[in-house]
C-alpha positions as CSV (number, residue, x, y, z in Angstrom):
1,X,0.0,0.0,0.0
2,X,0.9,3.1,-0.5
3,X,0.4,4.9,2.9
4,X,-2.5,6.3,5.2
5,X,-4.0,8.5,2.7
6,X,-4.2,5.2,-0.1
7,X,-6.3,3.6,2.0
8,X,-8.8,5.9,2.7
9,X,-9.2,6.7,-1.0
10,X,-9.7,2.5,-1.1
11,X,-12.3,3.0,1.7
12,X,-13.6,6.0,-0.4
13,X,-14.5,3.7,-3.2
14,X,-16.4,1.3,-1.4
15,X,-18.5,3.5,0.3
16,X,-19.9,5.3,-3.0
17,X,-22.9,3.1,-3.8
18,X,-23.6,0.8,-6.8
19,X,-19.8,0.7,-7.3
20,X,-19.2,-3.0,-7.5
21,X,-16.3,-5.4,-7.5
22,X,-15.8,-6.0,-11.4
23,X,-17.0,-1.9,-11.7
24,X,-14.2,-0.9,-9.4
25,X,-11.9,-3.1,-11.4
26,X,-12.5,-1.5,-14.9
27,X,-12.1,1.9,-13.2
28,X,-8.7,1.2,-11.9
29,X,-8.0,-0.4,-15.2
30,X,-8.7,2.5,-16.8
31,X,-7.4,5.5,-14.2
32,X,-4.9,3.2,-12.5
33,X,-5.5,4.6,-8.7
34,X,-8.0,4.8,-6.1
35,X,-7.2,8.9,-6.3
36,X,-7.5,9.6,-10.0
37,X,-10.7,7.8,-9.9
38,X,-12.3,9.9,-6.9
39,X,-11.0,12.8,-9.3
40,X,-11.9,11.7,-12.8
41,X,-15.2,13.2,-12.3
42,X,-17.1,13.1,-15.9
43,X,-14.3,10.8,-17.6
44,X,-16.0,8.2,-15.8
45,X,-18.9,7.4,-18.5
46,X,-16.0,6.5,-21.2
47,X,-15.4,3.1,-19.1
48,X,-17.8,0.6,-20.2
49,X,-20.5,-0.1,-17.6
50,X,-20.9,3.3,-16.1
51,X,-24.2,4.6,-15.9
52,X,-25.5,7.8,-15.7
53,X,-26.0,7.8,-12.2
54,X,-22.6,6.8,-11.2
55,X,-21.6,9.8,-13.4
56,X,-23.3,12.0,-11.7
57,X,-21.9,10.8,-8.5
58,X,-18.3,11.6,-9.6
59,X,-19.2,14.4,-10.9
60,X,-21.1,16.2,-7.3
61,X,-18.5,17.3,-4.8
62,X,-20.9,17.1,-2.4
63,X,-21.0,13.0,-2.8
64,X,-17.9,12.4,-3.0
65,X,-17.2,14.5,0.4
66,X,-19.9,12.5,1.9
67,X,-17.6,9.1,1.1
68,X,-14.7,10.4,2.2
69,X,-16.2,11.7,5.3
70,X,-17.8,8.0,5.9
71,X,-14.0,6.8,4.9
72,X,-12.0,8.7,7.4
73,X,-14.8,7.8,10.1
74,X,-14.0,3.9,8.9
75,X,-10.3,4.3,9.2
76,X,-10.4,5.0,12.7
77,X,-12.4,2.4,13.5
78,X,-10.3,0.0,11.6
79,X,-7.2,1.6,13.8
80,X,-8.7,1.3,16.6
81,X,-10.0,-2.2,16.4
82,X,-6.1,-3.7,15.4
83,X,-7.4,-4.6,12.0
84,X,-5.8,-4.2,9.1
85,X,-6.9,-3.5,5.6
86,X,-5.8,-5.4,2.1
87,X,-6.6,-3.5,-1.0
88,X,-6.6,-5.4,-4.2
89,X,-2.6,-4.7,-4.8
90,X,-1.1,-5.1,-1.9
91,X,1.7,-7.8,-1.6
92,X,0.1,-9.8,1.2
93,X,-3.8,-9.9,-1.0
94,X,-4.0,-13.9,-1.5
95,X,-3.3,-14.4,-5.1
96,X,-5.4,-17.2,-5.8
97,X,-8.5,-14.8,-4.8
98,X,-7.6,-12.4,-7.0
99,X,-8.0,-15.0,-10.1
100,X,-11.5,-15.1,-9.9
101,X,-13.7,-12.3,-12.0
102,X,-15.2,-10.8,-8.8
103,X,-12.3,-10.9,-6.5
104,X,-12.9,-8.2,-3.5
105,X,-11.8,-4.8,-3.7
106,X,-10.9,-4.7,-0.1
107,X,-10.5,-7.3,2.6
108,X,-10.6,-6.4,6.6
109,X,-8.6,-8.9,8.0
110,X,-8.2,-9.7,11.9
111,X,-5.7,-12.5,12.9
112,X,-3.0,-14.4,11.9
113,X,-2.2,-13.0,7.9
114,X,0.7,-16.0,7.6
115,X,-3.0,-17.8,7.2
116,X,-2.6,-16.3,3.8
117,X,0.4,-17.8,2.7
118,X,-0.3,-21.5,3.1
119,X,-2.4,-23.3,1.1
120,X,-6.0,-23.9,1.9
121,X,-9.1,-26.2,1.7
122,X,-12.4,-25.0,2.4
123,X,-14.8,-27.1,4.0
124,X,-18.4,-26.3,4.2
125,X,-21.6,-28.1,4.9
126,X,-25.1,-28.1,6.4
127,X,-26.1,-25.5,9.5
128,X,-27.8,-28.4,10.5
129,X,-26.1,-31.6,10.4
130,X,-26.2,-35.0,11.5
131,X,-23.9,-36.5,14.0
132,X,-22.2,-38.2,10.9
133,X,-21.5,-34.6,9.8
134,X,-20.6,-33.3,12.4
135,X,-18.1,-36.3,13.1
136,X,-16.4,-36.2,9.5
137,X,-16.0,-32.3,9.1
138,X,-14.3,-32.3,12.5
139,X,-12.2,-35.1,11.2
140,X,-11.1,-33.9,8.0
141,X,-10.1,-30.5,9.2
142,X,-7.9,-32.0,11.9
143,X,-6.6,-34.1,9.0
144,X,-5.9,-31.4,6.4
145,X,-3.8,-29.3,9.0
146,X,-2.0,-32.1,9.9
147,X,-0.6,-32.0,6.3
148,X,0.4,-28.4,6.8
149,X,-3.2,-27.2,5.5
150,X,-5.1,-24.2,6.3
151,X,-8.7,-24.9,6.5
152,X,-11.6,-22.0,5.4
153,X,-15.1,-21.6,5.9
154,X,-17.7,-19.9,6.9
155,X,-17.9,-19.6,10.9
156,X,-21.9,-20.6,10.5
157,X,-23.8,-23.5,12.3
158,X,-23.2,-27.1,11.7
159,X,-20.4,-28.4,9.2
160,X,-18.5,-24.8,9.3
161,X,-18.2,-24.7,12.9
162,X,-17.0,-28.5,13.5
163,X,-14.6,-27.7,10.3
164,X,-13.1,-24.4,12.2
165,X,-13.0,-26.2,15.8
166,X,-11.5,-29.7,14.3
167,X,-8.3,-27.2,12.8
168,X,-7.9,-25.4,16.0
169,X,-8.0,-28.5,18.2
170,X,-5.8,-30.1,16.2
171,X,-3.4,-27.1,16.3
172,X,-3.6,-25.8,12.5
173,X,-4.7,-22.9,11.1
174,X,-8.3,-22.0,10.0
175,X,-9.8,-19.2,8.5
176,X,-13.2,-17.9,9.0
177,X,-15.4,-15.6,6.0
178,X,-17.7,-13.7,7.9
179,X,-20.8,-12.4,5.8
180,X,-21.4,-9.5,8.0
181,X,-18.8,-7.1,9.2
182,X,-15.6,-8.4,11.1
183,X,-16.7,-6.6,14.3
184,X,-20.0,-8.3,14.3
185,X,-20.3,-11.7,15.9
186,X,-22.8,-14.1,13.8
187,X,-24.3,-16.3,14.5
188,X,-24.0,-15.2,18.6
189,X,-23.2,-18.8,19.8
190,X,-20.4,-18.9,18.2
191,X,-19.0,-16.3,20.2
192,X,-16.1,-18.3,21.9
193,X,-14.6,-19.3,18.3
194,X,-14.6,-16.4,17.0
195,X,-12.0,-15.0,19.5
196,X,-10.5,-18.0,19.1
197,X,-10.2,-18.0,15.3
198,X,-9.3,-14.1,15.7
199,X,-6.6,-15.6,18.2
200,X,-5.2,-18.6,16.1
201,X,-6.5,-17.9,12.9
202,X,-7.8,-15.2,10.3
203,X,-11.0,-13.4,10.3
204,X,-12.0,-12.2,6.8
205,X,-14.7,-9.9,5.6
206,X,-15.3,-7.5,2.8
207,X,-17.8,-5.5,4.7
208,X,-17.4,-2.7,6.2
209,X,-17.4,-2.5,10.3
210,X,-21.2,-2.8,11.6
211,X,-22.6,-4.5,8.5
212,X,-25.6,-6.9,9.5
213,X,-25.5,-10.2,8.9
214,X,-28.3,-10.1,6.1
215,X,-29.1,-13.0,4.1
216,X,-28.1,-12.0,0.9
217,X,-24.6,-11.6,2.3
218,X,-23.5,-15.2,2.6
219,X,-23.9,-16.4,-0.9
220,X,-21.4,-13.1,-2.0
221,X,-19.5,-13.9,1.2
222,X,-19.2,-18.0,-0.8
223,X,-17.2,-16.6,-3.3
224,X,-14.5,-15.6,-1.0
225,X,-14.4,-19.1,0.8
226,X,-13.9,-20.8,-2.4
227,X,-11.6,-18.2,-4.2
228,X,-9.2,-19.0,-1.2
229,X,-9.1,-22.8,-1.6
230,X,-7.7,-24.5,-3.8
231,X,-10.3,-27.0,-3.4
232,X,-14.0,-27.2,-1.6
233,X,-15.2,-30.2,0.5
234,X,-19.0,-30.9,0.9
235,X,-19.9,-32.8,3.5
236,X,-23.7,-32.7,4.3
237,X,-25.6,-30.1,2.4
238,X,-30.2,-30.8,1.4
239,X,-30.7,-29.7,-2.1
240,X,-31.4,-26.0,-1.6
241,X,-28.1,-25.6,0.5
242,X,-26.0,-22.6,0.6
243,X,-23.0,-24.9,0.3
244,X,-24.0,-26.0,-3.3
245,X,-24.1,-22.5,-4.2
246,X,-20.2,-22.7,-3.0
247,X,-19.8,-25.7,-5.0
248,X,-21.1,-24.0,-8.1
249,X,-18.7,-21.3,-7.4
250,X,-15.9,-23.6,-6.9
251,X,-16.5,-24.8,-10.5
252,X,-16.6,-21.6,-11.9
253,X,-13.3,-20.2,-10.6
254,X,-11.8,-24.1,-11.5
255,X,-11.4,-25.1,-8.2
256,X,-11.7,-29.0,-7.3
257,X,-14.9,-30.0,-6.0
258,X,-14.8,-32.9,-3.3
259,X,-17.8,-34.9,-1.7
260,X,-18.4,-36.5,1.4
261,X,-21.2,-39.3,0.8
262,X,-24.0,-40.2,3.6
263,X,-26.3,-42.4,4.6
264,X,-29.3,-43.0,1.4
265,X,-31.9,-42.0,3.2
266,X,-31.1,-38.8,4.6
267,X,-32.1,-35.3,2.6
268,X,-28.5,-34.1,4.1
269,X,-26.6,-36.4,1.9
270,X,-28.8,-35.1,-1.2
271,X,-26.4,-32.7,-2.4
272,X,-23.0,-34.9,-1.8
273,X,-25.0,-37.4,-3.8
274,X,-26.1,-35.1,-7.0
275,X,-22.5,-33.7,-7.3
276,X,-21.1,-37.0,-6.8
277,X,-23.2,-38.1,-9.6
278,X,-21.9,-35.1,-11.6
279,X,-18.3,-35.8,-11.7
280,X,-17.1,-34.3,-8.1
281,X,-14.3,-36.0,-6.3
282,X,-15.4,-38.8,-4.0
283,X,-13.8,-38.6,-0.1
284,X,-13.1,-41.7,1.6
285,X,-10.3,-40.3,3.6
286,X,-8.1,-36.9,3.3
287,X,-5.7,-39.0,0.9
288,X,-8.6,-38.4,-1.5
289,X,-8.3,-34.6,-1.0
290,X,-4.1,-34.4,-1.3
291,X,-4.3,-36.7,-4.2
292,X,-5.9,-34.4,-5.9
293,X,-4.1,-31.1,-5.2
294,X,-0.8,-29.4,-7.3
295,X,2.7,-31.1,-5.7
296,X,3.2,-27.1,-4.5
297,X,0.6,-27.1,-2.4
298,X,1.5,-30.4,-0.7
299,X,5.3,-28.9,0.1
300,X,3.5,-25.7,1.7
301,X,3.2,-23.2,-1.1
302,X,0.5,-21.7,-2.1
303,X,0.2,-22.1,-6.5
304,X,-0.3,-18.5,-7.9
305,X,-3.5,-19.5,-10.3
306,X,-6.1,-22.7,-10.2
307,X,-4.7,-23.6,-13.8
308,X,-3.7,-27.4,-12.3
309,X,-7.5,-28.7,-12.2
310,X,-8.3,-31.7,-14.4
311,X,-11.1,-30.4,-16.5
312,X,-12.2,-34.4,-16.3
313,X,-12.5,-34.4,-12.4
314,X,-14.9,-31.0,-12.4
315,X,-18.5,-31.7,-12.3
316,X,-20.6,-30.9,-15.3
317,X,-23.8,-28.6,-15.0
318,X,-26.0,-28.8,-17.8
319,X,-27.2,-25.6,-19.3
320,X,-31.1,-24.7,-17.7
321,X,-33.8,-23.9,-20.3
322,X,-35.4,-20.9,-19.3
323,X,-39.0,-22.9,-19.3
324,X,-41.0,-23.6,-17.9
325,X,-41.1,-22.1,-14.9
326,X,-41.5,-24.5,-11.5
327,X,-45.5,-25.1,-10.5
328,X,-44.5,-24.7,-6.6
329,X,-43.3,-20.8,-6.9
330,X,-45.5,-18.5,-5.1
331,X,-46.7,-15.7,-7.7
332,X,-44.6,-13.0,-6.7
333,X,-41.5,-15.4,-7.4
334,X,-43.0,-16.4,-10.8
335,X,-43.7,-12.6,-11.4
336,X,-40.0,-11.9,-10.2
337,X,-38.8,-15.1,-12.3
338,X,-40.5,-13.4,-16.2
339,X,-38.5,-10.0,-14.6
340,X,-35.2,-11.3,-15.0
341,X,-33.5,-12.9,-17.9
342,X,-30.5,-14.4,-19.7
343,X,-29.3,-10.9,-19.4
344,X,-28.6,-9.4,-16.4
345,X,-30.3,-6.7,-14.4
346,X,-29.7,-4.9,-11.3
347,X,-31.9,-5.5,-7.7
348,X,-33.1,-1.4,-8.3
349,X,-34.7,-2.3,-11.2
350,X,-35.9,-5.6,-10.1
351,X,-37.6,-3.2,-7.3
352,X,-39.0,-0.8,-9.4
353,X,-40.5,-3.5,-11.3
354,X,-42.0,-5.4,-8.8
355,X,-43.1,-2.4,-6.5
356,X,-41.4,-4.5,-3.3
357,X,-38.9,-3.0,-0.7
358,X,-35.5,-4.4,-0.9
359,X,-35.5,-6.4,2.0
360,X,-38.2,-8.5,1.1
361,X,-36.4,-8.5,-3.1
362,X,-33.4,-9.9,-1.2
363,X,-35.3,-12.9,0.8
364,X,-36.9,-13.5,-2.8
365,X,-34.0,-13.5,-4.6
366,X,-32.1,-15.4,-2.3
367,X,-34.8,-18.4,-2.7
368,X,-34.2,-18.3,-5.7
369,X,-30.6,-18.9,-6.2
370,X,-31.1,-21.4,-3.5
371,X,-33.0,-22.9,-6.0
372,X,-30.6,-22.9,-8.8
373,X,-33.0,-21.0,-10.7
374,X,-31.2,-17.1,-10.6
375,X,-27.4,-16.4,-10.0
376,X,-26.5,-13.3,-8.4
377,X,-23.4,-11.2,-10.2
378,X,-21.3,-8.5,-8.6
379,X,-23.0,-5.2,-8.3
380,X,-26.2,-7.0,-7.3
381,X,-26.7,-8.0,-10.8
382,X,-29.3,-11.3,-11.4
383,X,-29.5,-13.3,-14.4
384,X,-31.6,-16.4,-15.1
385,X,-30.0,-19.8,-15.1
């Protein structure tokens, strides 16, 4: 970084709204620096992507002073809370995060950054899991830091938990994604490993300080726990389970994708069993796992890109047609459903459209892409799968 007054043009950036990840990106592609952007003012609407709105934002002092103002507020809190900021070029930003399209412009980090610099798994699951579960996320994490492993995920009920406790009892490392802001403790039980994590480990979050943990968040928040692993393990996850939507994002940044299988009859081992069927790496034991991972990463360094993945090993997801529709959706859904395309558009319109507040848009939506029927893109964006 380049000093004190960097990083508060960084924190400038992400407080101006409907300035997204990928958005942010083609601005500093095009100005180069966090500064030049906040000073580009009309020059803006040459970089592809730029409304008129965001134009207008540049362009009125009176915004941009607002940002700022939130910005230099932020950076004493960050001071004053011993955490420290990554922006998108500094050395220590984990590399294999920034190969994915949608890679955070700024990470608040709490912890142990060495976390960084070893490779990682993530493991993820059910927030409500079997004793099985429970059992063989425990297990596994204890295993993979074992062999000099750092272990991510998601510091929510069920398989993340066990997965963060089975590192730290075994004396590894583990890293925790939040999907609310690093100062806020979700859910409240796990109140105890958090400090421990923050203690042993690395907190994550690319929310600012205070954010609520809104529901929306966590499937942005996936993106994160995959884009730091070289590989994600699913251990019990129902059909409309958050940790498929980190499987799907796992494929998409070529990550491996490994399954834990369960017992037949039990709706937790439904999504093990589909990606299994798909073409995802079967786990007997964490030989499975190493087996499948670059030589690097089994001597303790972290590979710069994802480019080792066997294209054979990734599981296959068949294009959707965009009929018909489901019969179960409720008629607001199906309403929302003919709103939203192949092409994308933004949760404002999708408001404006349906004449519903954004809180309740992001509960719909969020169904949705639980679903598999909608994907959310940076900037709030939603296309139709």
């Amino acid at each position: 970084m380049e000093g004190r007054n960097d990083i508060r043009d960084w924190l400038t950036l992400v407080a101006l709204p409907g300035l997204g990840c990928v958005l942010t990106r083609c601005l500093l592609a095009a100005f180069g620096t966090p500064d030049k952007i906040l000073t580009a003012g009309k020059a803006v609407a040459e970089v592809p992507g730029v409304g008129k709105n965001l134009v207008e934002l540049f362009s009125t002092p009176s915004c941009l002073d607002k940002a700022r103002s939130w910005a230099e507020q932020e950076y004493s809190r960050v001071r004053a809370g011993n955490i420290r900021l990554l922006c998108c070029n500094d050395p220590l930003y984990p590399s294999l995060l920034l190969n994915i399209h949608d890679y955070p412009i700024l990470l608040y980090c709490f912890g142990d950054l060495d976390c960084l610099r070893v490779p990682a798994v993530a493991v993820v699951g059910s927030r409500t899991p079997t004793d099985y579960g429970k059992s063989v996320s425990a297990a596994l994490a204890r295993q993979l830091v074992a062999n000099g492993l750092v272990v991510v995920s998601g510091l929510a009920k069920g398989i993340d938990g066990q997965a963060h406790i089975g590192a730290l009892e075994a004396g590894g490392k583990t890293i925790a994604v939040l999907g609310c802001g690093l100062d806020v403790v979700y859910p409240g039980e796990h109140g105890s490993l958090y400090k421990q994590i923050g203690e042993q480990g690395l907190l994550i979050s690319e929310y600012p300080l205070g954010t609520p943990p809104e529901g929306f968040r966590f499937p942005a928040r996936n993106r994160i726990v995959s884009g730091l692993s070289l590989g994600v393990v699913i251990v019990e996850a129902a059909v409309r389970s958050g940790a498929l939507i980190t499987a799907r994002l796992a494929l998409e940044q070529n990550r491996e994708v490994f399954a834990v299988p369960g017992r037949i009859d039990s709706p937790k081992s439904e999504g093990p069993h589909g990606l299994l069927r798909q073409g995802a790496a079967l786990v007997r034991s964490v030989e499975d796992i190493l087996a499948e991972l670059p030589p690097s990463a089994r001597s303790g360094e972290v590979p710069l890109s994802a480019d080792h993945k066997k294209t054979s090993a990734a599981p296959s997801v068949a294009p959707r047609n965009l009929n018909p529709l489901p019969d179960d959706l409720s008629a607001t859904e199906r309403d929302l459903m003919l709103s939203i395309k192949s092409t994308s558009i933004d949760i404002e319109q999708l408001s404006e459209i349906s004449d519903l507040p954004l809180n309740t848009l992001h509960g719909l939506l969020l169904g949705l892409e639980l679903r598999g029927l909608i994907r959310q893109l940076p900037g709030q964006q939603y296309v139709r799968l």
